[in-house]
C-alpha positions as CSV (number, residue, x, y, z in Angstrom):
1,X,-1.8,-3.8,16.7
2,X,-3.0,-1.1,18.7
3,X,-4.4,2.4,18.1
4,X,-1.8,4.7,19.4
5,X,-2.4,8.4,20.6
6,X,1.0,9.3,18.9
7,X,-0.3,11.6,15.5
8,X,1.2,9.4,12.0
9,X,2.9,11.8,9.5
10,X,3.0,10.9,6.3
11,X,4.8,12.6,3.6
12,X,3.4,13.7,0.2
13,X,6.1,13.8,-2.9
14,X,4.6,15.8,-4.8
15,X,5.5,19.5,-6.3
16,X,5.0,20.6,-3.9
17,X,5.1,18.3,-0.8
18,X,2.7,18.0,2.0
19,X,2.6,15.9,5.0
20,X,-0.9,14.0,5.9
21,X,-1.3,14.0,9.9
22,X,-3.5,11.3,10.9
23,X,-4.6,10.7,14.9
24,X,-7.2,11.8,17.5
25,X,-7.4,15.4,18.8
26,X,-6.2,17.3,15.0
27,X,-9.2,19.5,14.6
28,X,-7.9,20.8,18.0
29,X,-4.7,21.5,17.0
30,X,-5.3,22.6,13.4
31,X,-4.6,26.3,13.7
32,X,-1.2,25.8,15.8
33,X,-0.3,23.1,12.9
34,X,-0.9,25.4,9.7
35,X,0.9,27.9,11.9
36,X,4.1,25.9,11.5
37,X,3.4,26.2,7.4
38,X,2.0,29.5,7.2
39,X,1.8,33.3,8.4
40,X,-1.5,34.0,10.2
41,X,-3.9,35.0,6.8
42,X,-7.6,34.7,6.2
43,X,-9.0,31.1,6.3
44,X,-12.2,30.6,4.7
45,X,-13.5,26.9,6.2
46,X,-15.6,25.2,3.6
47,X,-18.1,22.5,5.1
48,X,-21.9,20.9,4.5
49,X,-24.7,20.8,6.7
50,X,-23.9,17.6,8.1
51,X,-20.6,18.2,9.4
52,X,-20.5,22.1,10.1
53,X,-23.0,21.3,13.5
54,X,-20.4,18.9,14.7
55,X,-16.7,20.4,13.9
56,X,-17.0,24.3,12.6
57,X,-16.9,25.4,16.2
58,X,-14.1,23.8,17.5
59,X,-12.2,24.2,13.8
60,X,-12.7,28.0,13.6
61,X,-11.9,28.4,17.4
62,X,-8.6,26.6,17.0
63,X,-7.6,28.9,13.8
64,X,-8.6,31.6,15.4
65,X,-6.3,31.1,18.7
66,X,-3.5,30.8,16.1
67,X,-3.8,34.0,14.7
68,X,-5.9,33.3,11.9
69,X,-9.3,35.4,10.5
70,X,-11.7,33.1,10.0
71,X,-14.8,33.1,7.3
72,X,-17.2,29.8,6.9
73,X,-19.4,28.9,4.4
74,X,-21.5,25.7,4.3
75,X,-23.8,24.1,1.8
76,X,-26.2,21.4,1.9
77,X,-25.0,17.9,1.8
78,X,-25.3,15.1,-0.7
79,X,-23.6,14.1,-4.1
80,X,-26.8,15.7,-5.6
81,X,-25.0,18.6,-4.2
82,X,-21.5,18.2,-6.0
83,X,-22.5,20.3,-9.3
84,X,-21.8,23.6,-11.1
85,X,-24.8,26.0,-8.5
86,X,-23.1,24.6,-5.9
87,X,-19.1,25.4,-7.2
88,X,-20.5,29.0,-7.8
89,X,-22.2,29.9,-4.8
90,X,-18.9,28.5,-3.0
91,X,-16.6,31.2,-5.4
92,X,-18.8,33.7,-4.9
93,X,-19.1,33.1,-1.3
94,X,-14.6,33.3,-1.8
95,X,-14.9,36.5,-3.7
96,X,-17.4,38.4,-1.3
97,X,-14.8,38.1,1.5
98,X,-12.0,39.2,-0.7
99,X,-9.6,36.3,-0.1
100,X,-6.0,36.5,-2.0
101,X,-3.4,34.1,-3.1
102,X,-1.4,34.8,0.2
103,X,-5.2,33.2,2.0
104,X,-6.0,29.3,2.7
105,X,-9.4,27.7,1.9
106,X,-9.9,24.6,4.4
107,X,-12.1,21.7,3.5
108,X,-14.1,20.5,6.5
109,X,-16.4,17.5,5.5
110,X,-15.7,14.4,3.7
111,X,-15.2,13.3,0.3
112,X,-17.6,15.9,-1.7
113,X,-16.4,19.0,0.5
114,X,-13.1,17.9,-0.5
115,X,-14.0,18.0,-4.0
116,X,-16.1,20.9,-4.0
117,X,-13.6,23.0,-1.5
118,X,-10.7,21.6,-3.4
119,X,-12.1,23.2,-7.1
120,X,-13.3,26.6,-5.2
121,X,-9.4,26.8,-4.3
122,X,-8.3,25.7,-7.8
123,X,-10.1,28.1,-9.6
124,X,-10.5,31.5,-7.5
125,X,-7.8,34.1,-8.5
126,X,-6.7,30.9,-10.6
127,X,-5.2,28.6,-7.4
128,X,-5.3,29.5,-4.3
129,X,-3.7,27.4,-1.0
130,X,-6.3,24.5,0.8
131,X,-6.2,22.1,3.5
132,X,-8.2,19.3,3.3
133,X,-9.6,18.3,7.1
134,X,-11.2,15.4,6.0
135,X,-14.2,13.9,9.0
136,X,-15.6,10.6,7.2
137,X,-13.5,7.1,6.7
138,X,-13.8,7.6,2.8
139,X,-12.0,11.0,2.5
140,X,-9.7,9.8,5.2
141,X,-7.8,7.1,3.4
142,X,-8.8,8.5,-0.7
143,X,-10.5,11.5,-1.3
144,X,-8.3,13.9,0.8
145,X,-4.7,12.9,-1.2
146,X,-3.9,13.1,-4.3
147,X,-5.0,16.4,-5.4
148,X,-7.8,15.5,-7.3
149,X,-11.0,17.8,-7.0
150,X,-14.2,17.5,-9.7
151,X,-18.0,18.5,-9.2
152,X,-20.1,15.9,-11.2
153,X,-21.8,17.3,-14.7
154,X,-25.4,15.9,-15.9
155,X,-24.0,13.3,-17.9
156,X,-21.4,11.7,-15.2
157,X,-19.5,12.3,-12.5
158,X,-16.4,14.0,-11.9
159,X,-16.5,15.2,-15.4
160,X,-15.3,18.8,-14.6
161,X,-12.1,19.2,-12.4
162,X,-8.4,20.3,-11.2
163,X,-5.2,18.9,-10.0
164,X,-4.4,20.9,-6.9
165,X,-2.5,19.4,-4.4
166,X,-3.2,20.6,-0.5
167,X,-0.8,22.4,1.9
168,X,-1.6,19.8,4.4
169,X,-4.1,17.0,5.3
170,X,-5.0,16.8,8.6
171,X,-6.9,13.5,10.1
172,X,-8.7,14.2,13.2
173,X,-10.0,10.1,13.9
174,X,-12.0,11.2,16.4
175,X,-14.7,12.3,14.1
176,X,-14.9,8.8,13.0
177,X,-16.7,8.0,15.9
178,X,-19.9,10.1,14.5
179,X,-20.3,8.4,11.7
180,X,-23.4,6.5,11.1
181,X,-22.8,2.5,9.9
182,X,-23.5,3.6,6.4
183,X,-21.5,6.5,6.2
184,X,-18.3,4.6,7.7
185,X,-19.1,1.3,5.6
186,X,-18.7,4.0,2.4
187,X,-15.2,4.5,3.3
188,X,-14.7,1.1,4.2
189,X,-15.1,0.1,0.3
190,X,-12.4,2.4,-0.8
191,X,-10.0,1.1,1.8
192,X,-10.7,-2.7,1.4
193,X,-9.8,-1.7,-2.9
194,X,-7.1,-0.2,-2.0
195,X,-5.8,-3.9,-0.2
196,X,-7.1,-5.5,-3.3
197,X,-5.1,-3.3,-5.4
198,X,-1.5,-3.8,-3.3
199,X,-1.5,-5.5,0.2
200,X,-2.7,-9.0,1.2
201,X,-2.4,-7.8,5.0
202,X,-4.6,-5.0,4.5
203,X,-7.5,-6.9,2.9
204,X,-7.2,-9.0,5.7
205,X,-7.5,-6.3,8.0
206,X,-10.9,-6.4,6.6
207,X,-11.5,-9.9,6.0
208,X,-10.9,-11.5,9.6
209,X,-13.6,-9.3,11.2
210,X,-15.7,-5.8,10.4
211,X,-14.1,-2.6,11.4
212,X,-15.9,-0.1,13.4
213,X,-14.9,2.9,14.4
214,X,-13.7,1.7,17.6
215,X,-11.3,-1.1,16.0
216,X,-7.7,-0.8,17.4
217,X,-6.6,-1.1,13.6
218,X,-8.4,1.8,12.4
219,X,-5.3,4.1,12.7
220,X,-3.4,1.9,11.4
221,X,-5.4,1.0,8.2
222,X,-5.8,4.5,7.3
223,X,-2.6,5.2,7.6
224,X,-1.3,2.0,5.3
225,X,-4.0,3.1,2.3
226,X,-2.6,7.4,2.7
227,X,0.9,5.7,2.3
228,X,-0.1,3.7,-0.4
229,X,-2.0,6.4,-2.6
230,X,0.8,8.7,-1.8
231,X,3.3,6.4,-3.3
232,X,1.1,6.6,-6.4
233,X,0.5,10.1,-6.9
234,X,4.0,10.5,-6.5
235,X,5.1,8.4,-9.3
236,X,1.9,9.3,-11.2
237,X,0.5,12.5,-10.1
238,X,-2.0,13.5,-13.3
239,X,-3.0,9.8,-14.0
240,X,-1.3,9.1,-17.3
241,X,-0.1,5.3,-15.8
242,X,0.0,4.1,-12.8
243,X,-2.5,6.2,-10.8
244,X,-5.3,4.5,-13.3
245,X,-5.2,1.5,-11.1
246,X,-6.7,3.7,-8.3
247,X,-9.9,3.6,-9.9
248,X,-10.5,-0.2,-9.0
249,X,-14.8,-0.2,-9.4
250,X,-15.1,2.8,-10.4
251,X,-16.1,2.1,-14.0
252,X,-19.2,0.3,-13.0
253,X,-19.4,2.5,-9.9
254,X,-19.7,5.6,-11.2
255,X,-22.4,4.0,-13.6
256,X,-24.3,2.8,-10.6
257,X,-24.4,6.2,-9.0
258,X,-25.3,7.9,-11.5
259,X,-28.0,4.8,-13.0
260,X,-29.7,5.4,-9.3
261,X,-29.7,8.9,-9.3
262,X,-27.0,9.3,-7.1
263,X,-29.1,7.6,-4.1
264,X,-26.3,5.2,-3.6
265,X,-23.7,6.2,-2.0
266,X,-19.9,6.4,-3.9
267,X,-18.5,3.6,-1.6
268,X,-21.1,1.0,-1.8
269,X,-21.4,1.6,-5.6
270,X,-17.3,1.3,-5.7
271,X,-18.0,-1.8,-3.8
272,X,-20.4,-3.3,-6.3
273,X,-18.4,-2.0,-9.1
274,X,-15.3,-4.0,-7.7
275,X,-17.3,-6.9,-7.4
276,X,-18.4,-6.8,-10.7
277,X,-15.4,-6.7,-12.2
278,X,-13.9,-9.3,-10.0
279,X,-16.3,-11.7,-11.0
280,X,-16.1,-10.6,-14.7
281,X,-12.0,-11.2,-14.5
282,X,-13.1,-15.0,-13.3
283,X,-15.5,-15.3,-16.3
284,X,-13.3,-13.7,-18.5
285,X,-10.1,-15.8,-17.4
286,X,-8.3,-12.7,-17.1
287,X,-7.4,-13.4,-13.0
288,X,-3.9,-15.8,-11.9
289,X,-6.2,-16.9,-9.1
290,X,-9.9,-17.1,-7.8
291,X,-10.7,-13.7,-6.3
292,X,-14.6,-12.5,-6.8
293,X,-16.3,-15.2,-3.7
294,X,-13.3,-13.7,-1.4
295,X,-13.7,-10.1,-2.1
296,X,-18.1,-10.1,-2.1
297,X,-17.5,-12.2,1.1
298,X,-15.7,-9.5,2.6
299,X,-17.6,-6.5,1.2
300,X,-20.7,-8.3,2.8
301,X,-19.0,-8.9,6.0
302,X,-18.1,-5.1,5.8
303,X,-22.1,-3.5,5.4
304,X,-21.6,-3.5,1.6
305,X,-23.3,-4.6,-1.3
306,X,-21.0,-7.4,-3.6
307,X,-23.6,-7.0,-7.0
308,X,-26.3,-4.8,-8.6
309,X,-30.0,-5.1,-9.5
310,X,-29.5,-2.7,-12.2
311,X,-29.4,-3.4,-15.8
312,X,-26.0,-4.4,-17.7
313,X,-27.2,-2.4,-20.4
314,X,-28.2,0.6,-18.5
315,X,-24.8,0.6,-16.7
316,X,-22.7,0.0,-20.0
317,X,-24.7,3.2,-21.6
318,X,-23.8,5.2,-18.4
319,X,-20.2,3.7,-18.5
320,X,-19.4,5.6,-21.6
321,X,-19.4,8.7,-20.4
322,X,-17.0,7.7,-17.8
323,X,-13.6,10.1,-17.7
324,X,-11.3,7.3,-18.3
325,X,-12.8,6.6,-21.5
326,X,-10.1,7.8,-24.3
327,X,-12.2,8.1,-27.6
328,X,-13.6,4.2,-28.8
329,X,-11.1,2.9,-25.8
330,X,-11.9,2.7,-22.1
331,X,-9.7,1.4,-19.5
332,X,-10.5,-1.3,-16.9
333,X,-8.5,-1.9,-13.5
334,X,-8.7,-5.8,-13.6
335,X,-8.1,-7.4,-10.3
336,X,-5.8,-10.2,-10.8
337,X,-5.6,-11.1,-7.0
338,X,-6.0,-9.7,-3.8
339,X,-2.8,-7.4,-3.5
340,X,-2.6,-7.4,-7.4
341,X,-4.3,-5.7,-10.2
342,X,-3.6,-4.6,-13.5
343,X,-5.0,-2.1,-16.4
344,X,-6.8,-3.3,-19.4
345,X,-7.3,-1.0,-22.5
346,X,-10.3,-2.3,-24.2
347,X,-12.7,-1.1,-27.0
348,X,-15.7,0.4,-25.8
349,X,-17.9,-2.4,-27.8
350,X,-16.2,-4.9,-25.5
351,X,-17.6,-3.1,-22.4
352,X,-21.1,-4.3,-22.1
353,X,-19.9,-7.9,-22.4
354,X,-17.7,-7.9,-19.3
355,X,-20.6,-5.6,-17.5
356,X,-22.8,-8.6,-18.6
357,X,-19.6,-11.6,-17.3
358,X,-19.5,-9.9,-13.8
359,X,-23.1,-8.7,-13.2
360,X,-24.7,-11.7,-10.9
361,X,-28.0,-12.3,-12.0
């Protein structure tokens, strides 16, 4: 398999539809693409202090030679960032240069400029129209689809949110090449779920050697976990069935992040979370065939952590303020094996036990 020049398209089902571009050379190319989907308008470009350096400039150069006006705002960058200051000084930022429903928002940055971008959009003048440009591996093949955008509340994350869907996605994999190990590992965790969750072949993507930035199947994975999610969203676009599954470690991993303070990262927390819970479906005998050894032996061969330090008890008590919680009920994604997985509805009493069957001590 090799990494082709040729740009993937990938259609979004949704209502409305959107296509997710994914190949070198997009940033470049951005403002004759949104062109072909919208009149020349004001584009207000939304990034953090860690990817505005590298992309803003060639982003805003490319809109402009398009037609469009171009505004940018940029915050500093970190999850501690994704909160309620931050989602107001990014609408008032939106209101001081008078954008209107007929204007686009674009989301430069990865998976919390996507969030944070995405909610601005959802809320000024109650919706207006966003592109997601995602530049990291983890908003590549999740963060940018689906429509989901959230800032993260003092008692959890992604506790405050919108379902928006963007006008288009655009994957420059070029900017992959920037990332640091850590940075790219994060995004590695959410694509080596998402071949838990449905594909053999794509966990094995994983599994027969790490992926860099440079692997020949990078295109190629990305664009197997957009089709996958998009699948999903179509058939399940606010997460009443279906779409749950998509939150494979997430339980535990949003209890890690927020249990460290938000020091580790979202991927390697999903990581651990997934680990977790694959060892607790083992211990539990909820799996049709062994799974945890595989998975934490590929999430280590990948940069990324396969257990936590932290407490079961501390990580249960964080767990119950997770958003998939439904009053004394919380739902698991149990991984059955690799390519399969399946939802559990359990009482919140039971969770500290499984926490306690999957954390490796």
């Amino acid at each position: 398999m090799s990494q082709s020049h040729t740009i993937r398209d990938i259609p979004v089902r949704t209502n409305p539809p959107y296509t997710v571009s994914i190949g070198p050379g997009l940033l470049d190319q951005c403002g004759g693409r949104l062109r072909e989907l919208m009149a020349p308008c004001h584009v207000a470009v939304i990034s953090d202090s860690n990817v505005a350096p590298l992309y803003l400039t060639r982003t805003k150069a490319s809109l402009e030679a398009a037609g469009f006006a171009v505004s940018s705002c940029t915050f500093p960058a970190g999850e501690e960032n994704k909160n309620l200051r931050t989602l107001s000084f990014l609408l008032e930022f939106l209101a001081r240069q008078r954008l209107t429903r007929t204007d686009c928002v674009a989301a430069l940055g990865g998976g919390v400029t996507g969030d944070m971008a995405g909610l601005a959009a959802a809320l000024y003048l109650r919706g207006v129209r966003y592109v997601q440009l995602p530049t990291s591996l983890l908003a590549a093949v999740d963060s940018s689809v689906g429509g989901k955008t959230a800032v993260d509340l003092a008692a959890g994350k992604n506790l405050a949110g919108a379902f928006l869907q963007p006008a288009a996605v655009l994957c420059d994999t070029g900017c992959l090449s920037t990332l640091t190990p850590e940075f790219f590992a994060d995004g590695a965790a959410e694509a080596i779920k998402t071949g838990v969750l449905c594909e053999e072949a794509l966990f094995g993507l994983w599994e027969a050697a790490p992926v860099t930035p440079d692997s020949p199947v990078l295109t190629e994975i990305i664009a197997r976990c957009v089709a996958y999610k998009a699948g999903v969203v179509e058939r399940d676009e606010k997460e009443q069935g279906e779409r749950k599954l998509l939150n494979l470690g997430h339980t535990v991993g949003h209890a890690i992040e927020k249990c460290s303070g938000y020091t580790i990262p979202h991927g390697h927390a999903v990581a651990a979370g997934m680990a977790v819970m694959a060892r607790a479906s083992e211990a539990l005998g909820w799996i049709r065939e062994p799974v945890a050894d595989r998975i934490a032996a590929c999430l280590e061969r990948n940069r990324l952590p396969a257990g936590t330090d932290l407490s079961p008890e501390a990580l249960a008590d964080a767990a119950l303020s997770d958003k998939k919680r439904a009053g004394d009920e919380i739902t698991l994604v149990v991984p059955e094996a690799v390519g399969r997985c399946t939802l559990k509805k359990l009482p919140v009493t039971q969770l500290l036990p499984v926490i306690r069957a999957g954390v490796r001590r």
